[in-house]
PASEBA-1860 file (N, C-alpha, C; in nm, 3 decimals):
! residues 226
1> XXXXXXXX> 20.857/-7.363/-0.465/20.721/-7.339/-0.516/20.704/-7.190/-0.546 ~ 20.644/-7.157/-0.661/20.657/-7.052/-0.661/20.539/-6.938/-0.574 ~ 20.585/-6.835/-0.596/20.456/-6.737/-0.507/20.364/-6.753/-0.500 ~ 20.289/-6.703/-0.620/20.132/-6.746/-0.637/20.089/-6.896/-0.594 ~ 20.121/-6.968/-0.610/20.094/-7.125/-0.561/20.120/-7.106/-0.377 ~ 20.203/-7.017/-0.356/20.203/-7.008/-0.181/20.038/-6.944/-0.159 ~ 20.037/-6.803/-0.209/19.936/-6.748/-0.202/19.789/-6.827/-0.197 ~ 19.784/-6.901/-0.316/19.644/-6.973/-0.368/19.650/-7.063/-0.199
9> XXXXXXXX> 19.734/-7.115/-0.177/19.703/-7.224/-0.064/19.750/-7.159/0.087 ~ 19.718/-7.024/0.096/19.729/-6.914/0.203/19.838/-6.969/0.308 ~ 19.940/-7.003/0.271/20.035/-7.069/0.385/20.048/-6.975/0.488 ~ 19.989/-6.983/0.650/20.031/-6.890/0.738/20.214/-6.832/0.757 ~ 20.235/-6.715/0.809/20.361/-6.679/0.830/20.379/-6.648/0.939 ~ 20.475/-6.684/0.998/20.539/-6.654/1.157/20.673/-6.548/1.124 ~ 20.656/-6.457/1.188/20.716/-6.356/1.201/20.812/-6.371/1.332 ~ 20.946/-6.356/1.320/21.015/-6.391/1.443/21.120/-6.313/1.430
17> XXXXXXXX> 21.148/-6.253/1.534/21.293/-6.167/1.560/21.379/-6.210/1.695 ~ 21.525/-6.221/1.683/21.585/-6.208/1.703/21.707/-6.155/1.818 ~ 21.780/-6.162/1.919/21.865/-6.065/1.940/21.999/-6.121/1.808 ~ 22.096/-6.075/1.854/22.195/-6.086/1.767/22.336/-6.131/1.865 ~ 22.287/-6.282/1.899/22.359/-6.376/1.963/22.384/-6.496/1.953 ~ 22.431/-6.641/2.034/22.427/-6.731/1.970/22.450/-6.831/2.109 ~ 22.357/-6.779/2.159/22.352/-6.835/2.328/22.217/-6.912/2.355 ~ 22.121/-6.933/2.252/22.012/-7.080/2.256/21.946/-7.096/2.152
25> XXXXXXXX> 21.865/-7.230/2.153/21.828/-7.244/2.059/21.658/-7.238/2.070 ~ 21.599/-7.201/1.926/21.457/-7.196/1.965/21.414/-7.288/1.903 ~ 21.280/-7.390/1.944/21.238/-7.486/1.900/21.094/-7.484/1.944 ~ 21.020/-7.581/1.824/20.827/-7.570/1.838/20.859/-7.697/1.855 ~ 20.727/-7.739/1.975/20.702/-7.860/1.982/20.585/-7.871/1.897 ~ 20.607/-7.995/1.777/20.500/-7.975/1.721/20.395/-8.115/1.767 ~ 20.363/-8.135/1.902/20.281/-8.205/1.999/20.264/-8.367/1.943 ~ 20.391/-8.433/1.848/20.386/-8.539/1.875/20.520/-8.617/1.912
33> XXXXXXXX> 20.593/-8.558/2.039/20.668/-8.587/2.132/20.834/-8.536/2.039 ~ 20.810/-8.458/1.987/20.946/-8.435/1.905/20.967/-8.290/1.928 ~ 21.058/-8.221/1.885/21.075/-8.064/1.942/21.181/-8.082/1.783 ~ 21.147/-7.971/1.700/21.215/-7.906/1.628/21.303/-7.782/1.615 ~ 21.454/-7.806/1.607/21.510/-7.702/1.641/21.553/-7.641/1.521 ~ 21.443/-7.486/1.550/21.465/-7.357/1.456/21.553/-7.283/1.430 ~ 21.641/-7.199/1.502/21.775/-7.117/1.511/21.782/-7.138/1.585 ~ 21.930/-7.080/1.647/22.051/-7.028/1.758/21.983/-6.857/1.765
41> XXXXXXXX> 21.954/-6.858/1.934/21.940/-6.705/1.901/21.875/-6.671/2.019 ~ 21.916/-6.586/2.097/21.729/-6.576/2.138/21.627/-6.483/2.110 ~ 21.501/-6.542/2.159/21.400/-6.500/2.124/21.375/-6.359/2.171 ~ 21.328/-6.268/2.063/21.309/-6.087/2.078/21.152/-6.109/2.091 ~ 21.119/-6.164/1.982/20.935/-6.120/1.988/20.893/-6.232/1.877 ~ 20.816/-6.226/1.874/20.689/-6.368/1.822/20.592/-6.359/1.770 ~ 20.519/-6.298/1.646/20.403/-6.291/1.620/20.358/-6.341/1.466 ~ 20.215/-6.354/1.456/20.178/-6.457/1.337/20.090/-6.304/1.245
49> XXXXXXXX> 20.083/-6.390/1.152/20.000/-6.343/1.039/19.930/-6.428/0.970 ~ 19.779/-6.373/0.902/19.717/-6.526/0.829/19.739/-6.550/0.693 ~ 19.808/-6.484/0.596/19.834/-6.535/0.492/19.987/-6.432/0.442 ~ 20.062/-6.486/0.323/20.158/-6.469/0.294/20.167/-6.367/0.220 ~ 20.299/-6.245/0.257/20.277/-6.129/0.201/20.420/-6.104/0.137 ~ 20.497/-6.218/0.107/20.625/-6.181/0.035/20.641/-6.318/0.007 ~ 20.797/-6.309/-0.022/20.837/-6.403/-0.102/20.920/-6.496/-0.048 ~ 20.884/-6.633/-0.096/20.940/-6.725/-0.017/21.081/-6.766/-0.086
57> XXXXXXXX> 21.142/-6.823/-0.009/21.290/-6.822/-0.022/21.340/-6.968/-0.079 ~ 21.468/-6.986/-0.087/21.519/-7.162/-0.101/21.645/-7.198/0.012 ~ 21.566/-7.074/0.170/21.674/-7.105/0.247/21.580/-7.187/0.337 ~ 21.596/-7.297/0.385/21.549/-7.366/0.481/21.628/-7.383/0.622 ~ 21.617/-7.434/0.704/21.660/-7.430/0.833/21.742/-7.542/0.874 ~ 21.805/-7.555/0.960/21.893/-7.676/0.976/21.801/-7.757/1.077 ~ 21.747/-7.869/1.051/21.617/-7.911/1.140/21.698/-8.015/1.229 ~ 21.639/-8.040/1.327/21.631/-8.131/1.402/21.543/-8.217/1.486
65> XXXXXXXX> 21.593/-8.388/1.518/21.455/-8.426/1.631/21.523/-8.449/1.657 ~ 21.466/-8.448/1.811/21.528/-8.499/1.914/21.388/-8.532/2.021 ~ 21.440/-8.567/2.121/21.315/-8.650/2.212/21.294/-8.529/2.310 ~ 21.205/-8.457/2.338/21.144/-8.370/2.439/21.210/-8.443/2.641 ~ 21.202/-8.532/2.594/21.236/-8.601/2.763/21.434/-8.542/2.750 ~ 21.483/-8.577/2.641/21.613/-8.525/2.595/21.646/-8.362/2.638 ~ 21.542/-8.253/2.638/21.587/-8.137/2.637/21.541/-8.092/2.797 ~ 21.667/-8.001/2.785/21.648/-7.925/2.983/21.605/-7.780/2.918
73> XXXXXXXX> 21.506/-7.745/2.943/21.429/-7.655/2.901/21.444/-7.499/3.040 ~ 21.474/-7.397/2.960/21.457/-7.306/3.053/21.460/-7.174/3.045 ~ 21.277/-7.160/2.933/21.208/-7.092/2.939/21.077/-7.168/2.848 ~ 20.995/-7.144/2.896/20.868/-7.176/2.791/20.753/-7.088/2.763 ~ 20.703/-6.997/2.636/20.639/-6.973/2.610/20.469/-6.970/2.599 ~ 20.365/-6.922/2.606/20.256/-6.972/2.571/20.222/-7.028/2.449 ~ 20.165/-7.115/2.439/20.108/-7.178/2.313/20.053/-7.074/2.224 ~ 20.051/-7.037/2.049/19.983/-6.990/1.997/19.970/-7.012/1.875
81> XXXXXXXX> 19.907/-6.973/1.769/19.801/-7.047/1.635/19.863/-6.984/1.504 ~ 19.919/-7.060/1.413/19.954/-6.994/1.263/19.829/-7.036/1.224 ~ 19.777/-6.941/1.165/19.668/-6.984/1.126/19.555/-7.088/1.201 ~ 19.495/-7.214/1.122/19.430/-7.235/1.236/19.489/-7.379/1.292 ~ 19.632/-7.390/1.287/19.732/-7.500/1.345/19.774/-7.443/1.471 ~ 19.739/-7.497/1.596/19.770/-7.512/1.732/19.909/-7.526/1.752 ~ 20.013/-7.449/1.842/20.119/-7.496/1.820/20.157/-7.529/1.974 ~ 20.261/-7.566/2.032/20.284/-7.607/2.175/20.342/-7.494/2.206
89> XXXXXXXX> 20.406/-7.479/2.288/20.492/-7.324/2.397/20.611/-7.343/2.325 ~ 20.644/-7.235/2.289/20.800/-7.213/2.217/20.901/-7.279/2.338 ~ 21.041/-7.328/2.320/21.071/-7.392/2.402/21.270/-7.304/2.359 ~ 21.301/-7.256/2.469/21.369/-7.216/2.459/21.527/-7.334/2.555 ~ 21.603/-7.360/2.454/21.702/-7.478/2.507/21.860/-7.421/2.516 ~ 21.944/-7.404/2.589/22.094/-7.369/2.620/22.184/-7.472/2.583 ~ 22.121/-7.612/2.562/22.236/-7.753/2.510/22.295/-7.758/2.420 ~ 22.426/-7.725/2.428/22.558/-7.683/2.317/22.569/-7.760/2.206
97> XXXXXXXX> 22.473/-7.909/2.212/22.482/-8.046/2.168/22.410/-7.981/1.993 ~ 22.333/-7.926/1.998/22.224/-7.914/1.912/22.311/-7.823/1.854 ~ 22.329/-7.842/1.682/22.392/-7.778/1.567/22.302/-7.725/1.487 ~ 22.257/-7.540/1.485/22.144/-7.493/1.399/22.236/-7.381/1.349 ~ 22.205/-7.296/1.258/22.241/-7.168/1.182/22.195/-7.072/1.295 ~ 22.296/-6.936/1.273/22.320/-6.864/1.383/22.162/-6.803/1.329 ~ 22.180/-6.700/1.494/22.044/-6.619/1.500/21.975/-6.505/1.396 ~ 22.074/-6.409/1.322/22.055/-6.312/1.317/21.958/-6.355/1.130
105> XXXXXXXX> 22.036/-6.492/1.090/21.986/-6.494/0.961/21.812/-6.516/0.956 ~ 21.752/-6.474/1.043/21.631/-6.398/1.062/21.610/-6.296/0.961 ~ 21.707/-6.245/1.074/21.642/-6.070/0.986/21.662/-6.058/0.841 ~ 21.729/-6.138/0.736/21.764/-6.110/0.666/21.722/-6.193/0.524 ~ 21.633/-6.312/0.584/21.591/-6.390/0.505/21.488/-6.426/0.477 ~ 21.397/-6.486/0.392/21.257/-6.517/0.451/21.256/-6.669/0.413 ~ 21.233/-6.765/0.521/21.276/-6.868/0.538/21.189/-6.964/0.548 ~ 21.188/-7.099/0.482/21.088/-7.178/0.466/21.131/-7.324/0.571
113> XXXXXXXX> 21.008/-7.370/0.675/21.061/-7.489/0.780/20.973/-7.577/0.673 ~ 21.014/-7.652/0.618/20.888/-7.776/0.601/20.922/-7.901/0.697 ~ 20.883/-7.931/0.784/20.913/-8.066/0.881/20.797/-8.153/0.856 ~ 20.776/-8.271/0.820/20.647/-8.386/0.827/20.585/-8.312/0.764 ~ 20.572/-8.256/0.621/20.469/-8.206/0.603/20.401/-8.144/0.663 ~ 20.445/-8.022/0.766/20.434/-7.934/0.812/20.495/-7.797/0.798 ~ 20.466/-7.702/0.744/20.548/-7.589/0.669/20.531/-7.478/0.739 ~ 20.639/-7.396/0.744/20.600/-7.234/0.816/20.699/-7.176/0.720
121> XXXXXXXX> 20.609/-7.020/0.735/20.737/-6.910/0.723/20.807/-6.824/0.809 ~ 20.882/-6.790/0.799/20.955/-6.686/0.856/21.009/-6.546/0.752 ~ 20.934/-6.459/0.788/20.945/-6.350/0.683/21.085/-6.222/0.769 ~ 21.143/-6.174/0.689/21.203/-6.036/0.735/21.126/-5.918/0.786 ~ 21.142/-5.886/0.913/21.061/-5.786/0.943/21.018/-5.616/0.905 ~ 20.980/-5.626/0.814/21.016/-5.516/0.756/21.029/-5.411/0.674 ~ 21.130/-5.509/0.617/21.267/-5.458/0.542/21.258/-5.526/0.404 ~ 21.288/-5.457/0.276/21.283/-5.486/0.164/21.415/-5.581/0.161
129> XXXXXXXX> 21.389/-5.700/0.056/21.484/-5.812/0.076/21.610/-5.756/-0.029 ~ 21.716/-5.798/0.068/21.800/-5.761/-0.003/21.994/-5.827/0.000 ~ 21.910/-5.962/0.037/21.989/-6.073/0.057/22.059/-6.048/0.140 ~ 22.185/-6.154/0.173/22.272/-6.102/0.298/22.446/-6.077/0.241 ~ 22.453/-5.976/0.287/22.613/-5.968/0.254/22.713/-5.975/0.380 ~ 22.800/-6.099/0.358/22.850/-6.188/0.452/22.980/-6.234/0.393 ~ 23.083/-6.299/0.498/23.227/-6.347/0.416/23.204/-6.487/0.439 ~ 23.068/-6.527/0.462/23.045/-6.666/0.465/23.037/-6.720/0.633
137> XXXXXXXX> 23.097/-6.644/0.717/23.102/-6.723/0.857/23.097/-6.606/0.939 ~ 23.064/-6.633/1.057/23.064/-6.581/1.157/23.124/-6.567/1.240 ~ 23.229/-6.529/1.375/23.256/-6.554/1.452/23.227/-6.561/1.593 ~ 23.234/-6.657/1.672/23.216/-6.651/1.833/23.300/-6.678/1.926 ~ 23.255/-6.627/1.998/23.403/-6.660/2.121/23.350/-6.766/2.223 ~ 23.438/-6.820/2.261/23.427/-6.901/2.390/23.592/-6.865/2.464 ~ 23.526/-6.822/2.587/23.636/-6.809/2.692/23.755/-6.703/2.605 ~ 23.681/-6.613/2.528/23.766/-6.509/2.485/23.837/-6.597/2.354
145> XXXXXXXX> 23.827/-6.745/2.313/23.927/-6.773/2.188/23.795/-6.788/2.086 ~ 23.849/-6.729/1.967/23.766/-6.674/1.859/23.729/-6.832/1.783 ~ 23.636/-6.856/1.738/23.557/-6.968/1.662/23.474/-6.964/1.535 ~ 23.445/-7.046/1.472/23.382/-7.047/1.347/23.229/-7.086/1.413 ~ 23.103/-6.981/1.455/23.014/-6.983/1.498/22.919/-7.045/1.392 ~ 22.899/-6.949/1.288/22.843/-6.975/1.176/22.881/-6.987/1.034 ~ 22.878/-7.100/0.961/22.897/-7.063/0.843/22.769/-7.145/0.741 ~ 22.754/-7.024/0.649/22.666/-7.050/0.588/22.651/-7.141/0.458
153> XXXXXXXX> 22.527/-7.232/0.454/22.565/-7.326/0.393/22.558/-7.314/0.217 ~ 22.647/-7.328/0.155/22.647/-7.255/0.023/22.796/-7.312/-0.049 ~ 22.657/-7.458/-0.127/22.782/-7.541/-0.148/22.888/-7.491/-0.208 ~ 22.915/-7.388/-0.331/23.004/-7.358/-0.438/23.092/-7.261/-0.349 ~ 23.074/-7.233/-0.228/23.158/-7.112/-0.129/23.305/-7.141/-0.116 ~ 23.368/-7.045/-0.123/23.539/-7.095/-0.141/23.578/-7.180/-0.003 ~ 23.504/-7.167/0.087/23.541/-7.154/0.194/23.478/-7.284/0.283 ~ 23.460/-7.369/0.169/23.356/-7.502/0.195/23.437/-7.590/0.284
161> XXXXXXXX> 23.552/-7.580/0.327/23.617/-7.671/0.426/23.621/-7.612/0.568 ~ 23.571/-7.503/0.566/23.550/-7.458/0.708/23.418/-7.509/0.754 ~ 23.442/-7.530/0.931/23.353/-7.584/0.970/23.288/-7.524/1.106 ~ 23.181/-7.535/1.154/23.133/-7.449/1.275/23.218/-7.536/1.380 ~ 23.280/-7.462/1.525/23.389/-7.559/1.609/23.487/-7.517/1.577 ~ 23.564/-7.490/1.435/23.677/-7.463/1.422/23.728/-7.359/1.472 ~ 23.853/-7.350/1.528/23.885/-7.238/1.588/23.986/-7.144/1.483 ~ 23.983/-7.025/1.513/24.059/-6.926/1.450/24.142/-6.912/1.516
169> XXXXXXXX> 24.303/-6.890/1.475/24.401/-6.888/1.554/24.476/-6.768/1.439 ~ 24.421/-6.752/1.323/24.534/-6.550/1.276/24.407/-6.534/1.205 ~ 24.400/-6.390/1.192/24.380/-6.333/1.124/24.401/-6.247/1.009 ~ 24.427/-6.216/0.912/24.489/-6.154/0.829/24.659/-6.184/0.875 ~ 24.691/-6.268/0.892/24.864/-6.345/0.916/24.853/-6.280/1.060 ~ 24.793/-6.217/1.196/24.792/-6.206/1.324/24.753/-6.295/1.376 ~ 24.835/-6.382/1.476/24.796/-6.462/1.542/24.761/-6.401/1.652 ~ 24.622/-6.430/1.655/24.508/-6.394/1.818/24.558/-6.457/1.908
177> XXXXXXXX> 24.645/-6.522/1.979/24.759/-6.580/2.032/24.845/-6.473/2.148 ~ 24.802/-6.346/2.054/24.916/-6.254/2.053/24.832/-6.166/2.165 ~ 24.744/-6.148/2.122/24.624/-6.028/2.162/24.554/-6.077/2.294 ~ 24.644/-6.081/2.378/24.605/-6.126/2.543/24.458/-6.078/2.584 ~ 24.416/-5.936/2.525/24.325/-5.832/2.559/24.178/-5.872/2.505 ~ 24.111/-5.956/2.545/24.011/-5.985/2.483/23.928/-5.872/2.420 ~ 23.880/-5.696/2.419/23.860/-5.631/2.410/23.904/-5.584/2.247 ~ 24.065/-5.612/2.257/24.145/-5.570/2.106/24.128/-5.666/2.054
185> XXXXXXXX> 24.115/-5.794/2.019/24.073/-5.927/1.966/23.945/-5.892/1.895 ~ 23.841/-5.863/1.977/23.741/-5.842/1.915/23.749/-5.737/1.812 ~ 23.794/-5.606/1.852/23.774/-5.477/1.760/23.922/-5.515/1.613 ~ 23.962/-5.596/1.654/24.101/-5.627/1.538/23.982/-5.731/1.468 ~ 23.913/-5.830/1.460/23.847/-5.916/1.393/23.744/-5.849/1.379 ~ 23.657/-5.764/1.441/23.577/-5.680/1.387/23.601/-5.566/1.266 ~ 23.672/-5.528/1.264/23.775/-5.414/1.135/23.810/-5.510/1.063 ~ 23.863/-5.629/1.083/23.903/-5.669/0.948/23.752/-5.727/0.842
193> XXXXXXXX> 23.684/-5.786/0.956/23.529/-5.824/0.898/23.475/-5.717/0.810 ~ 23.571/-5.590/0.832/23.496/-5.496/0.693/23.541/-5.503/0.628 ~ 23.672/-5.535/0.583/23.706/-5.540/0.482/23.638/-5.617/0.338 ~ 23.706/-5.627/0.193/23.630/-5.674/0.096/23.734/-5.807/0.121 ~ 23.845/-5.819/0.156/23.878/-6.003/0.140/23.968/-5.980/0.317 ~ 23.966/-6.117/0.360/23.999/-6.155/0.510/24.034/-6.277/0.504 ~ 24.177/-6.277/0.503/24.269/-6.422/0.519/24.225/-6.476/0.682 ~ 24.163/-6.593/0.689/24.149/-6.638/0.831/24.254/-6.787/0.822
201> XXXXXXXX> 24.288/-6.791/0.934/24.427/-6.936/0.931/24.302/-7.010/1.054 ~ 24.262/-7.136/1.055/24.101/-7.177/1.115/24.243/-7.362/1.145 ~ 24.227/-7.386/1.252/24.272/-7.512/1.332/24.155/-7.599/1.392 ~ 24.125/-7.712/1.253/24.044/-7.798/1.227/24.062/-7.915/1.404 ~ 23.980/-7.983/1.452/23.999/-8.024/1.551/24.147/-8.170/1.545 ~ 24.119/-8.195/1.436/24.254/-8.280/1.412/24.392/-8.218/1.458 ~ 24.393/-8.126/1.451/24.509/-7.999/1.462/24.549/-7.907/1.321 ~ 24.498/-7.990/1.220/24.551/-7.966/1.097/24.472/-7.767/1.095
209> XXXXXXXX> 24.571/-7.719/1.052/24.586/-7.566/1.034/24.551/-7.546/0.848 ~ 24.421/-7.437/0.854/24.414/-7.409/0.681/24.387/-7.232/0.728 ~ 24.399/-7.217/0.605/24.443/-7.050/0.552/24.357/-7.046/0.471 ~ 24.250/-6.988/0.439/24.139/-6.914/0.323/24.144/-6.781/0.335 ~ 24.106/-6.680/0.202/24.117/-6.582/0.206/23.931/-6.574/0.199 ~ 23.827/-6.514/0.260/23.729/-6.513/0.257/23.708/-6.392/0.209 ~ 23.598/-6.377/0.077/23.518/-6.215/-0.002/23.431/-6.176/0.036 ~ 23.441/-6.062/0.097/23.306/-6.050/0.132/23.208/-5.991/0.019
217> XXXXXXXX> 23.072/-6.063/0.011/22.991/-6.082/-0.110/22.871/-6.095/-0.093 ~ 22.763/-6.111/-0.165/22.621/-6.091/-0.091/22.588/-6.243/-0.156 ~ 22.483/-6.270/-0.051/22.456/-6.448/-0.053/22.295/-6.416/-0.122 ~ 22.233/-6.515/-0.144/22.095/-6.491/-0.125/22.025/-6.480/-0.266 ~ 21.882/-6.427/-0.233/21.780/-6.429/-0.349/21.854/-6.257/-0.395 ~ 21.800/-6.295/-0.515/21.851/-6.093/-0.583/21.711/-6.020/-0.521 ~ 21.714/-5.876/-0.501/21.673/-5.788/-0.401/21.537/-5.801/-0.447 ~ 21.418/-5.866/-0.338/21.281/-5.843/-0.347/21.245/-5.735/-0.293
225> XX> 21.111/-5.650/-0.351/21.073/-5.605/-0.246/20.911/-5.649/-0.239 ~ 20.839/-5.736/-0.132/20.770/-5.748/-0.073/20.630/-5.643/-0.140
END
């Protein structure tokens, strides 16, 4: 939809930040027994605004329901108002089960939830838009072995057979195998993440082993500024 049509029908905006992790998920109960899950991330800070002051995006969120009796909850928020829609206590969940887009694509996007005909935004805090420049995925560790945390969804991406779960086993032809030192693992996959292209070798859960060379390139809307 375009701007002005957001504007004319004052869609409230939720402003939400971030740390830059991938250790829970945040979700609104929107009080008819369902909990929608927003990002992976946790929660930095929380605040609303009453009408829309930038531009809305065509990135939406990876949604979910699930049953509230379903989630082990452990932290909950106070209830508070986009506009003049009541919302339940932010509900902060640790269950590995639940598959959302990592945390940080917050900061970098301004993001539209529509659930039941229920819509929010999520604006960049800030910061003049200026899309995200990314090699498409993310990485995370578990127990020190490197993983495909995030990858972003973007059908025409070279890199469309990678999947979040998958594990990384080389990097640029180094097998992390090698690199006992969890410490050098990180700063060797961190340096190569700067680079402009990064051969990753990714061991699909079948066992089956693939090799992509990933570009790093900027994703997104071309540069708004707000």
């Amino acid at each position: 939809m375009p701007l002005e049509l957001w504007k004319k029908k004052k869609i409230p905006v939720l402003t939400a930040g971030f740390k830059d992790d991938y250790q829970s998920t945040m979700m609104f109960d929107l009080g008819d027994n369902t909990l929608v899950a927003i990002k992976k991330g946790n929660l930095q800070y929380i605040h609303t605004a009453g009408a829309l002051a930038g531009r809305g995006g065509g990135y939406t969120t990876s949604v979910g329901e699930v049953s509230a009796t379903q989630v082990l909850l452990h932290q909950s928020e106070q209830p508070f108002q986009i506009g003049g829609l009541q919302l339940a206590p932010i509900l902060i969940d640790e269950s590995p089960d639940i598959s959302v887009i990592g945390s940080y694509f917050l900061n970098y996007f301004d993001v539209i939830l529509d659930y039941q005909r229920k819509t929010f935004y999520f604006r960049r805090n800030d910061r003049p838009y200026r899309g995200f420049h990314t090699h498409g995925v993310s990485i995370g560790y578990d127990q020190g072995r490197p993983y495909i945390a995030v990858a972003w969804d973007v059908p025409d991406a070279p890199w469309a057979a990678v999947a979040v779960g998958d594990l990384v086993v080389a990097i640029n032809g180094e097998s992390v195998s090698e690199m006992s030192d969890t410490c050098a693992l990180r700063q060797s996959i961190e340096a190569a993440w700067k680079q402009d292209e990064v051969s990753v070798t990714i061991e699909k859960p079948t066992g089956q082993t693939l090799t992509l060379t990933l570009a790093n390139r900027s994703y997104g809307l071309p540069e708004q500024t707000p």
